[in-house]
Structure formats: C-alpha cells, structure tokens
TIVO-972548 format. One record per residue (C-alpha): residue number from 1; residue in three letters; x, y, z. Coordinates in Angstrom, 2 decimals, decimal comma, always signed. Layout:
<rs>
NUM ALA X Y Z
...
</rs>
This chain:
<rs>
1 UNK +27,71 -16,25 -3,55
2 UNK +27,87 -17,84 -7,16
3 UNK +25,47 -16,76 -9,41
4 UNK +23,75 -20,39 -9,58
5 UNK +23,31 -20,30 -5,79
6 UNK +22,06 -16,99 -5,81
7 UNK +19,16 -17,56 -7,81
8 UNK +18,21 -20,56 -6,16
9 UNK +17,72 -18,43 -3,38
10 UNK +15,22 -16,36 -5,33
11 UNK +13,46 -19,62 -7,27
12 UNK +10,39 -19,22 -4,63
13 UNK +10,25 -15,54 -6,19
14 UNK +10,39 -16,99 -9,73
15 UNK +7,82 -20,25 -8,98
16 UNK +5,61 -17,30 -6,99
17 UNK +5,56 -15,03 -10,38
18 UNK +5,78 -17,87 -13,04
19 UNK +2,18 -19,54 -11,42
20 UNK +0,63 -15,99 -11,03
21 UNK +1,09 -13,10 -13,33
22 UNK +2,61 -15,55 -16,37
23 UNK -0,47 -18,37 -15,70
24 UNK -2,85 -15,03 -15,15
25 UNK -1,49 -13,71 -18,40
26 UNK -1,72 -16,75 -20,58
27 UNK -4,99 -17,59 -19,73
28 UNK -5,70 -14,05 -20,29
29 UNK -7,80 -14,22 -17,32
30 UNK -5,89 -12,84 -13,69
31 UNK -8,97 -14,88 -11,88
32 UNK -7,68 -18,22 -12,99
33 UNK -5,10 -18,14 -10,35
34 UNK -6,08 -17,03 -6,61
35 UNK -3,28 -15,48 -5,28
36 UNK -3,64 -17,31 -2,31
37 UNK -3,10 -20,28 -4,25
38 UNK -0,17 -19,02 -5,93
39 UNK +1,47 -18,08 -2,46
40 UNK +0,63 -21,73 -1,14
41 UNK +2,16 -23,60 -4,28
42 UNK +5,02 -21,29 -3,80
43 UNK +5,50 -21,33 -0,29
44 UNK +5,48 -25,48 -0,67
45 UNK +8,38 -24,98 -2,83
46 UNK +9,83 -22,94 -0,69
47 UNK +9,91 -25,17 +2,36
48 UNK +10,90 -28,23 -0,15
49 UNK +13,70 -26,73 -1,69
50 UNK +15,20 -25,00 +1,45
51 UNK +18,42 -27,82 +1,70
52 UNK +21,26 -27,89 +4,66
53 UNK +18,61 -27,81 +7,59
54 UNK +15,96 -30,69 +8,58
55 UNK +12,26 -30,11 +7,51
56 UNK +11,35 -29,49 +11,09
57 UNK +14,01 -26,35 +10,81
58 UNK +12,78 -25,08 +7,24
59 UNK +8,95 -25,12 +8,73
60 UNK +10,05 -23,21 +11,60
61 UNK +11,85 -20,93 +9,44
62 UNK +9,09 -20,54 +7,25
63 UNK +6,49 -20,16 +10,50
64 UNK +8,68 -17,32 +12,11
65 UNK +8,55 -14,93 +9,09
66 UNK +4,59 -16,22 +8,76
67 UNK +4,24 -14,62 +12,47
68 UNK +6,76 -11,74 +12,95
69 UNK +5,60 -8,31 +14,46
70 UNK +5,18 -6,61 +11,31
71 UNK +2,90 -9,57 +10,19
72 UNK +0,81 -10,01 +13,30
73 UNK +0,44 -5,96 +13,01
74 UNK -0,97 -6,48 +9,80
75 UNK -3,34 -8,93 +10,65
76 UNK -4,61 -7,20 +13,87
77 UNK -5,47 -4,13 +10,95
78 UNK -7,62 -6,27 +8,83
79 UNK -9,26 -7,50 +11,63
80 UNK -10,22 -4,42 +12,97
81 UNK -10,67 -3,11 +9,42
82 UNK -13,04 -5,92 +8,66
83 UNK -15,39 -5,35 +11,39
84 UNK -15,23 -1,44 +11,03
85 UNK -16,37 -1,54 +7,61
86 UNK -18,95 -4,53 +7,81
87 UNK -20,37 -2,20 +10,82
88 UNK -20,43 +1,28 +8,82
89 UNK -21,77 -0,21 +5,90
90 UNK -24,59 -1,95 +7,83
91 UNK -25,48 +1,12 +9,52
92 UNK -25,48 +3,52 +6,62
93 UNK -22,76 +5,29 +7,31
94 UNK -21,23 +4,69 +3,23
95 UNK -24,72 +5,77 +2,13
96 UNK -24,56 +8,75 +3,60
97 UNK -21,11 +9,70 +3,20
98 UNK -21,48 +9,46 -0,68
99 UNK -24,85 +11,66 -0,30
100 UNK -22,67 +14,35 +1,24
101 UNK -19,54 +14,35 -1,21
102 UNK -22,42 +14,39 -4,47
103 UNK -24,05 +17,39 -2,70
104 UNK -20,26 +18,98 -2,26
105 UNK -17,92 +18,15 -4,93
106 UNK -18,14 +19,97 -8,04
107 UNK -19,89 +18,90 -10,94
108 UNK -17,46 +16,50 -13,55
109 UNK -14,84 +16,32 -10,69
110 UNK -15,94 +13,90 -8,98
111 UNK -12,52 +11,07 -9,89
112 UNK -10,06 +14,08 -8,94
113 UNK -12,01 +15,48 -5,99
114 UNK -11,20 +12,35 -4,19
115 UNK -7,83 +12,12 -5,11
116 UNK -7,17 +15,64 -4,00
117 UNK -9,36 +14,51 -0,63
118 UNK -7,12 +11,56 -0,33
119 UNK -4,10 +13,18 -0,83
120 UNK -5,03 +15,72 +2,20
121 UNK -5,93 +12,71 +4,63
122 UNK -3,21 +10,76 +4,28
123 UNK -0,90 +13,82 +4,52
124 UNK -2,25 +14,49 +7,55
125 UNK -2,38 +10,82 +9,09
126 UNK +0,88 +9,68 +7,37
127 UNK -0,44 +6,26 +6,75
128 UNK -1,82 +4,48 +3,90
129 UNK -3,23 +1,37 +5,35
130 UNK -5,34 +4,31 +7,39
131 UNK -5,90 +6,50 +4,63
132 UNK -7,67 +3,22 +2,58
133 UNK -9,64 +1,47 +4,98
134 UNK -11,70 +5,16 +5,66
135 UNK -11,97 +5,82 +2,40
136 UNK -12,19 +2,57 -0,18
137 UNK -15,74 +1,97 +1,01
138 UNK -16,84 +5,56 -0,01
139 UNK -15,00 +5,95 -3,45
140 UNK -16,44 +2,30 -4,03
141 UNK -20,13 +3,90 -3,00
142 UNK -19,35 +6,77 -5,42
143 UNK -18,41 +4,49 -7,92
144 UNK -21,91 +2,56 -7,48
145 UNK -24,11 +5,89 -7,30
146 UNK -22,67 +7,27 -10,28
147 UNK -22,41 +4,12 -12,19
148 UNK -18,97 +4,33 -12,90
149 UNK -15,48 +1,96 -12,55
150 UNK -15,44 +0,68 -9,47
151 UNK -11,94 -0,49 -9,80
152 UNK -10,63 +2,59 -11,06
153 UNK -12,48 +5,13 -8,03
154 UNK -10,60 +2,05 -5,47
155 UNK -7,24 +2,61 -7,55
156 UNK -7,59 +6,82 -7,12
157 UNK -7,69 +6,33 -3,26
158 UNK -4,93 +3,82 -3,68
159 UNK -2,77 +6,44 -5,50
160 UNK -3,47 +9,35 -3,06
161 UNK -3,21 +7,14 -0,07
162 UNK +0,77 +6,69 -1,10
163 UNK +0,94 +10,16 -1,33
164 UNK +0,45 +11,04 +1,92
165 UNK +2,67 +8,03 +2,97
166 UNK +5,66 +9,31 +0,87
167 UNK +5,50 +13,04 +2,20
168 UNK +4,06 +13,11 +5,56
169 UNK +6,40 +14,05 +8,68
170 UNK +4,69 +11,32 +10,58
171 UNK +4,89 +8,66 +8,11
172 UNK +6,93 +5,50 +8,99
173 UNK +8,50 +5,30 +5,90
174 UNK +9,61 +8,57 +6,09
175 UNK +10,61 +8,40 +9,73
176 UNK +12,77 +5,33 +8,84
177 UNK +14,21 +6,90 +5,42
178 UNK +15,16 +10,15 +7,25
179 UNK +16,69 +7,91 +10,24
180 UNK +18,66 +5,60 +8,31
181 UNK +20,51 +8,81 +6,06
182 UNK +21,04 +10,97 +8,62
183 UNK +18,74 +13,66 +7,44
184 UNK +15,90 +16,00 +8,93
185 UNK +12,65 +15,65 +7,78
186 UNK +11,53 +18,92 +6,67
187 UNK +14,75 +18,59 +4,18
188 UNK +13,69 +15,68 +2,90
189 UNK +10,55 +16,89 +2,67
190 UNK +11,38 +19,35 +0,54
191 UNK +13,43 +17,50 -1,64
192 UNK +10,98 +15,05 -2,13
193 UNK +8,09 +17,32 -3,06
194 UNK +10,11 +18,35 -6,54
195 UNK +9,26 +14,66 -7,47
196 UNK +5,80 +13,79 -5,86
197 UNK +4,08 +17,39 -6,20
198 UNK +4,59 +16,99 -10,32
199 UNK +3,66 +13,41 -9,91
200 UNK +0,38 +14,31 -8,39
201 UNK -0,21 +16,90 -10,42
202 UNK +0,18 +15,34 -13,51
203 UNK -1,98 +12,59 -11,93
204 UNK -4,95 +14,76 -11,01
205 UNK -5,04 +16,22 -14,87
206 UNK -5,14 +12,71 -15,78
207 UNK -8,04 +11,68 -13,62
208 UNK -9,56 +15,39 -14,46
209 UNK -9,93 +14,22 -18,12
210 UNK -10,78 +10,59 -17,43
211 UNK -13,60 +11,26 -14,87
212 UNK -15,25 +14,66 -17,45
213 UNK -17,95 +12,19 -18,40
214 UNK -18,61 +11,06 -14,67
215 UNK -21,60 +13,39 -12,91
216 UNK -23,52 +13,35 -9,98
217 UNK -26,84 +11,99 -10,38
218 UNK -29,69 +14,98 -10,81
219 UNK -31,48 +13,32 -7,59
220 UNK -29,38 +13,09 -4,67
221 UNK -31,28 +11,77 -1,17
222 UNK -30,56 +13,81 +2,33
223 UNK -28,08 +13,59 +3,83
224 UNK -27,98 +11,58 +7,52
225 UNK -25,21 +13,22 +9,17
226 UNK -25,53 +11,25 +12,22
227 UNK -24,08 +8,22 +10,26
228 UNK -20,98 +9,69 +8,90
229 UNK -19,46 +10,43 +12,27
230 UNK -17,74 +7,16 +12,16
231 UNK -15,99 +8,14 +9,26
232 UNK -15,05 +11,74 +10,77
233 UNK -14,27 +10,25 +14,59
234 UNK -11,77 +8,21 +12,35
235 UNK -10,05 +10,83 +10,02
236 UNK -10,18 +13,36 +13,25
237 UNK -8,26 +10,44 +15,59
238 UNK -5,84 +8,98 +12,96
239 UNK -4,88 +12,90 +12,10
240 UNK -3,93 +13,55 +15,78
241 UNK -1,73 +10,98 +15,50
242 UNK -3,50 +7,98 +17,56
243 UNK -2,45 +4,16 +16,66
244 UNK -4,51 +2,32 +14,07
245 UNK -5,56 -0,38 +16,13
246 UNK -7,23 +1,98 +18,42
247 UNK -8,59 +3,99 +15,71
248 UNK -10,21 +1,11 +14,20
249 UNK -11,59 +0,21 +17,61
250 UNK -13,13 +3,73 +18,50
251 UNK -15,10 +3,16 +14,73
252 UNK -16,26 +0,14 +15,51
253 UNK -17,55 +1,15 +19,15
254 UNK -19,08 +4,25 +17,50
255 UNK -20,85 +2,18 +14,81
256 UNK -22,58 -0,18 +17,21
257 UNK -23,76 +2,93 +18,99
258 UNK -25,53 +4,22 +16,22
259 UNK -26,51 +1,21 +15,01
260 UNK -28,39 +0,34 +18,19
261 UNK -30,14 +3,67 +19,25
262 UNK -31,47 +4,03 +15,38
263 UNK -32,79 +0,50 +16,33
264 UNK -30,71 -1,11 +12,55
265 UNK -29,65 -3,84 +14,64
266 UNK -29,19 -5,19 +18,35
267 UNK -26,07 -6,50 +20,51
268 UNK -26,10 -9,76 +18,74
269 UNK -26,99 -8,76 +15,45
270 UNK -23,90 -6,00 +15,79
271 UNK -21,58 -8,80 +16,84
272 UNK -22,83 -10,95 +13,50
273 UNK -21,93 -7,99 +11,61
274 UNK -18,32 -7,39 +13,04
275 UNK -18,03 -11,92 +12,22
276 UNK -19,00 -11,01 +8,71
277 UNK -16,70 -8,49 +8,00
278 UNK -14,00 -10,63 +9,64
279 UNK -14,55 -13,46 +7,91
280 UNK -14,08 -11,04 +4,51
281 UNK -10,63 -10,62 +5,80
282 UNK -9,66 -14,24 +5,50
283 UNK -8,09 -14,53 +2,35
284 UNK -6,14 -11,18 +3,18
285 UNK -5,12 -12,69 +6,30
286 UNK -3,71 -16,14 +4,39
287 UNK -2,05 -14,28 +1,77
288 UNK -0,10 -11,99 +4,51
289 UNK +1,39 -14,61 +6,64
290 UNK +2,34 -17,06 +3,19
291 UNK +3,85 -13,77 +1,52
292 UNK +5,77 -13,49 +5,05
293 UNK +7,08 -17,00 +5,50
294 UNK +8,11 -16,85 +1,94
295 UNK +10,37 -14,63 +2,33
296 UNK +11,96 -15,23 +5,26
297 UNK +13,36 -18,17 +3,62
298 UNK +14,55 -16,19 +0,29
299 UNK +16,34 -14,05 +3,12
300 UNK +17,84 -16,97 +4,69
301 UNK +18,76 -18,37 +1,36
302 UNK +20,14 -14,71 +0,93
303 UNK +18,48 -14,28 -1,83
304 UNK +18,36 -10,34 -1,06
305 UNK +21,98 -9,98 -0,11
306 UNK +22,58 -11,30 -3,95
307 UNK +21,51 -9,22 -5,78
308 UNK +22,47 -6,12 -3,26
309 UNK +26,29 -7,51 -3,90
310 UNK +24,81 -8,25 -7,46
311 UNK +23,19 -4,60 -8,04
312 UNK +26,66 -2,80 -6,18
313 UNK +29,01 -4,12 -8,18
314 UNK +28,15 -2,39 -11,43
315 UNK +27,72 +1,60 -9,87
316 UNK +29,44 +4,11 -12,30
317 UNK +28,82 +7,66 -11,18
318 UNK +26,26 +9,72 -9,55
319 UNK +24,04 +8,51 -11,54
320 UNK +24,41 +5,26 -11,29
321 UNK +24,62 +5,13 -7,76
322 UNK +21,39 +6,82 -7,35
323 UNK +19,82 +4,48 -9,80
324 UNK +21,43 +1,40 -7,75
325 UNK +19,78 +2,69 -4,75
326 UNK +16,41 +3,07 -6,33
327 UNK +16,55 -0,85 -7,64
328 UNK +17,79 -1,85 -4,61
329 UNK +14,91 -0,77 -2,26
330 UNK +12,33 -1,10 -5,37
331 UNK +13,14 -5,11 -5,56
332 UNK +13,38 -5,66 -1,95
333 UNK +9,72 -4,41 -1,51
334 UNK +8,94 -6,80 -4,35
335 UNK +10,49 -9,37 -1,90
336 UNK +8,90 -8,21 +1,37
337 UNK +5,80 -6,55 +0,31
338 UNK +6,60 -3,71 +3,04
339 UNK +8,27 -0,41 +2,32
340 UNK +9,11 +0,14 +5,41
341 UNK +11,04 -2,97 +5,98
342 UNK +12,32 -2,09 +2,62
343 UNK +13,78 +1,14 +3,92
344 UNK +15,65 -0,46 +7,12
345 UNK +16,73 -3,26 +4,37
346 UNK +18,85 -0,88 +1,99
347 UNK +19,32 +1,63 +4,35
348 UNK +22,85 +1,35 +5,46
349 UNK +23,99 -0,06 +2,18
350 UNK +22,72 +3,62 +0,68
351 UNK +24,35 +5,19 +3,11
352 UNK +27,72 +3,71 +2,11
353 UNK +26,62 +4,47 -1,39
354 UNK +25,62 +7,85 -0,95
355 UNK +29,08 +8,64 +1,17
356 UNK +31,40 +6,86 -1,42
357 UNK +29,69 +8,57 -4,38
358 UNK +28,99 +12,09 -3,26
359 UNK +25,61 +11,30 -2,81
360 UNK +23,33 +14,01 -1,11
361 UNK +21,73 +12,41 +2,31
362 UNK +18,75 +13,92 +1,75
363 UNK +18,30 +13,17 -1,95
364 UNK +18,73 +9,10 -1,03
365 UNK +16,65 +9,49 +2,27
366 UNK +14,00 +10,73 -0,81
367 UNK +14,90 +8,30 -3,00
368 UNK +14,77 +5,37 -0,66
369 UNK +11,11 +6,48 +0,23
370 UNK +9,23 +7,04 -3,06
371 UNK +10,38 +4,34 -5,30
372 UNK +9,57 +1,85 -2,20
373 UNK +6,10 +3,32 -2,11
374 UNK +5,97 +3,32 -5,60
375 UNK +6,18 -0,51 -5,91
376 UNK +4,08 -1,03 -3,05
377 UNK +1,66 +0,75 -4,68
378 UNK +1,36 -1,56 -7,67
379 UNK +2,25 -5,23 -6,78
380 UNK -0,51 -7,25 -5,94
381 UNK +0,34 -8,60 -2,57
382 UNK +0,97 -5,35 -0,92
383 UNK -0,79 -4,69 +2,46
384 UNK -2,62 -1,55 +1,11
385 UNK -3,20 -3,31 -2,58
386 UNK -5,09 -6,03 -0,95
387 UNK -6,72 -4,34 +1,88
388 UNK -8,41 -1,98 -0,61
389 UNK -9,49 -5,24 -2,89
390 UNK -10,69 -6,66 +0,45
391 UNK -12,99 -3,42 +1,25
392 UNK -14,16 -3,41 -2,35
393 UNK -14,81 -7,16 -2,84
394 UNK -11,96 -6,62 -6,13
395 UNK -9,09 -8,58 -6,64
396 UNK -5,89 -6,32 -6,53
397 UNK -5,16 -6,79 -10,33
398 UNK -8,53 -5,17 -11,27
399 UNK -7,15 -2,45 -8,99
400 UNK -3,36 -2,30 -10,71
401 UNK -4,73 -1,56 -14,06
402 UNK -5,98 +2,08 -12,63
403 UNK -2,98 +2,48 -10,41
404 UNK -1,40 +5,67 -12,35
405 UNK -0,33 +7,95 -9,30
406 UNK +2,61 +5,19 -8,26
407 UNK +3,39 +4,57 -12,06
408 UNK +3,77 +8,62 -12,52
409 UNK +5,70 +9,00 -9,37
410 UNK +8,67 +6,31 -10,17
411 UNK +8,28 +7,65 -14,07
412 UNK +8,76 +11,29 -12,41
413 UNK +11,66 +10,16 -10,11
414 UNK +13,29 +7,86 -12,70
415 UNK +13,50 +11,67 -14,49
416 UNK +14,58 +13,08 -11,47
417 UNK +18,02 +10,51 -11,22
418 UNK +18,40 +10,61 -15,00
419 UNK +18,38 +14,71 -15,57
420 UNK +19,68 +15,68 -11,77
421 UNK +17,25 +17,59 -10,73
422 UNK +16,21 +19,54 -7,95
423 UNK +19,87 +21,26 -8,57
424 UNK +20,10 +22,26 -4,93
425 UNK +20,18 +18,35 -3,63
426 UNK +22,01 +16,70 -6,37
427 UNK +25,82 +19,29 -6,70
</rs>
C-alpha cells in the first residue's frame, strides 16, 4: 500500500484527533468539544470518504463495526452499570461505604489506601470495567467527604483497576496475550510483575505524597452496614469468577431489596431510579458504537495493516523488535479502543517477530499486555476511561490529567525494552 493511500485510510483517525484534542487544546478548554460530537463529525467523514463501494455499502460497513459483539457487550455493561449505581446511590449504599473506609483507612492515606484496595480487587476479578463500576462511586464519595479532587480519587481507581487487568490469571487480556505467544500464564506472570510491581510501587509513593494533606474528617457518622452489601455481593461474585452482566444484575436486584424493606422507595419509584441511571449512560452508549463503526472502516481501508507493514519494516535487533511490538499493539488500541482486540490484532504478527528475532514468548506475551493496557488507560474513549467519567458525572480528560499508574507503567516498560531487563526473559 503506498504511503498516500495508507494514510487516507487513517484520515478518520486524523479528522477524529484534529476536532478533539487540537480544537480542545486551542481553545484551552477540553469542554468545547463533546466527544460525542467529535466521533459524529468524524464518523461523517468516515462514511463520505470511504470510495470503491456505494453509500448503502459504506453505511453498512460503518453499522456492522457500530454493532459487533464486543460493542453490544459493552453496551449491555453500561446499562447494567447505570442502573446499579443510580440504585446504590439512591439507597445509601455510597454513603455508607465511604463511612466505613474513613473509620478504617489510616489517617493521611486515604489517595493510596484505595489504590492499594483497587489493586487487590481487580487482581482478584481480572477485570477493569468490573473493578470501576464498584468502586468509582465510592472514591468519588471519598473525594466529596474529604473535600478533595474528585477527578484525581476517579483517576487512582482508574490506575489500579489496569493493574489488576494486566496481571490477573483470569484477565482477558492476559488470557488472549498468553494464547496468542504460546506461553503459560504463571510465566508470564512473572515476567510481567518485574515491570508492573515497580510501576505500582512507584505509583503508590506518588499518591502517598500527593494525598499527605488529605484527612478524614474529625466527625465521621455510623456506619449502615446493611447498605454496603451491594457493594460486597458484587466484589464477592465478580472475584469467584461470575460474568459481569450477571454481576451487575444480582446488585441491582439486591439494591431494590433494600431499598424497599427500609421503605427509601417503592416498585415504581425503584424502576425510575434504574431509567435515571440509564439514561446517564447515553452519551457513553453513542460514543461506543461511533468509536466502533469508525474503525471498522479505517480497518477496511487497512489503515492498521499500514502501518503494521509500515512499523515491520524498520526492526533492527532485539531491541527493536521488542519496541516494534510495543507500538504496534499501543496504536492499534488507539484505533480500537479495546486491548483485548488489540492483543488478537498484533498477536500473530509478534509471534513472527518474536521467532525471527530471538524474542522470548513470554517477554512479548508481557509486552503485548501492558503497553495495550497502558494506552487504554489514558485515551479518552476507552471503555473503562469513560465508564468511570460516566459514574462520576466527569468528562474523561478531567480524569487523564491524574492518570499516573498507566503513564508509570509504559515509562517502566519502555525501561524494561531499552536496558533488557528481567535478565532471565530477555538472553
């Protein structure tokens, strides 16, 4: 493909980034441009400048990336999400959750208390989407108690919540990393943990100093355990391994429960609730199926398989390769705004790098994985970047601009490919 062609393929990319973050940044103001807006200008262009096929073929096109599995997935999560939080929040159940974390967490460590506490759920549930919607509302609530940056407690549960979905054994991005390089998962596991262990650990110093000033205020009210157990009922489930969707549905059963024998609201006032917090979910919803239309059409362009024969043309050693690899899955998330579609994307193409270069299978299995959750972890459009804007009524930019944990963990693996370390995965 000629190098004109090719980045015709990725102009919707270009048009997407030129009318948000360059607009956003100009105007010096990112609320100037919706991002929904953006994605709809963008996805016009998309289906306009899409030539060879009819209009009625580019639409289609367009419509079946809009409505794929992964998408419809998506949408079925903030749905669920939506009315799960409207329904905990109504009931109390963020209220008393931040009563109970003041009376436990240790004075001044509040901001890395619940990164630590975020990095141990979504080890244990091995998804970030998960991880997020139980725990944005009540790092928000914290946030509000304690008078503090709302947009930087959302960001800490953010960071932690890619933690988890980098390392754990039940993760789907690890699943599919592992899968794709031929690799167990306890050795990738502990290749990976060289790079993510210092990356949280430099994080959690970070917050440590940030969050000194932050303390728990001198009166804190009782505690109604009662209305936290839709929080634990959804840790507890998601931990034994039980599908979101029917995670989020248990919560949402449990809430109305609550809600009606402590008499907060009835049948119909429940189901009002659940429509309200649906109805927040809108604009998430939108931006999902645009982002997913628009690139299906950059992929049909084959605007991803430029650069890839772009990107592979110019390895030179070890090195080289390994950085290749990490650009490689690192823009292709930019492109789908899913890691683990990211993942299956490069996957075989690392393989082939990895064989012809000497490449360790389990240091590009954990290569593959972190840097695609580090860039899902700080663009805008990313599932868990705007569900946890959605929760906390932000908009994901306020939310990047306290992202550190993703930032430290490409910094730290960027390291890792440039001085060859951990030795035993990189001979």
């Amino acid at each position: 493909m000629s190098n004109k062609k090719g980045l015709f393929a990725l102009s919707p990319l270009i048009v997407f980034i030129s009318l948000y973050l360059v607009t956003s940044i100009i105007a010096g103001d990112f609320y100037k441009v919706p991002i929904s807006v953006a994605f709809m200008l963008s996805s016009i262009y998309a289906v306009a400048a899409c030539t060879g096929v009819t209009l009625k073929e580019r639409i289609d096109t367009f419509s079946k990336g809009a409505g794929t599995k992964g998408i419809m997935l998506m949408i079925w999560v903030f749905i669920l999400a939506g009315a799960f939080a409207a329904s905990a929040k109504t009931i109390g159940s963020i209220d008393a959750t931040v009563n109970m974390m003041l009376s436990i967490l240790p004075e001044n460590m509040i901001l890395p208390g619940i990164f630590l506490a975020t990095c141990f759920v979504s080890m244990s549930i091995g998804t970030s989407v998960g991880c997020i919607v139980a725990l944005v509302p009540i790092a928000a609530g914290l946030a509000t108690t304690t008078g503090s940056n709302i947009p930087m407690f959302v960001a800490v549960v953010v960071g932690g919540a890619f933690f988890g979905d980098n390392l754990s054994f039940i993760s789907d991005t690890t699943i599919v990393a592992t899968s794709t390089q031929g690799c167990k998962m306890s050795d990738k596991f502990k290749t990976n943990s060289f790079i993510a262990f210092p990356a949280a650990a430099i994080s959690f110093v970070l917050y440590a100093i940030i969050g000194s000033d932050i303390s728990a205020p001198q009166q804190i009210p009782a505690t109604d355990y009662i209305k936290i157990l839709p929080y634990i009922i959804v840790i507890i489930t998601a931990v034994c391994g039980m599908n979101v969707l029917v995670v989020m549905t248990i919560g949402i059963v449990i809430t109305g429960i609550i809600g009606m024998t402590e008499g907060i609201f009835d049948i119909y006032g429940w189901f009002g609730t659940m429509g309200d917090g649906i109805l927040g979910m809108s604009e998430l919803i939108i931006i999902t199926m645009l982002a997913g239309g628009l690139f299906e059409i950059v992929k049909r362009n084959g605007g991803i398989e430029y650069i890839i024969s772009k990107t592979t043309a110019r390895i030179n050693g070890k090195r080289g390769a390994e950085a290749i690899i990490a650009m490689l899955v690192s823009f292709v998330d930019i492109c789908t705004a899913n890691n683990t579609v990211a993942i299956i994307t490069v996957g075989g193409i690392a393989r082939q790098i990895s064989g012809k270069y000497g490449i360790d299978n389990r240091r590009a299995a954990c290569l593959l994985d972190t840097f695609s959750c580090m860039m899902q972890g700080i663009i805008p459009y990313g599932a868990q970047m705007l569900m946890a804007a959605g929760l906390s009524h932000l908009v994901p930019t306020r939310i990047m601009m306290y992202s550190f944990y993703p930032v430290i963990l490409g910094f730290v693996a960027a390291l890792a490919i440039l001085f060859r370390f951990p030795k035993t995965y990189t001979k």
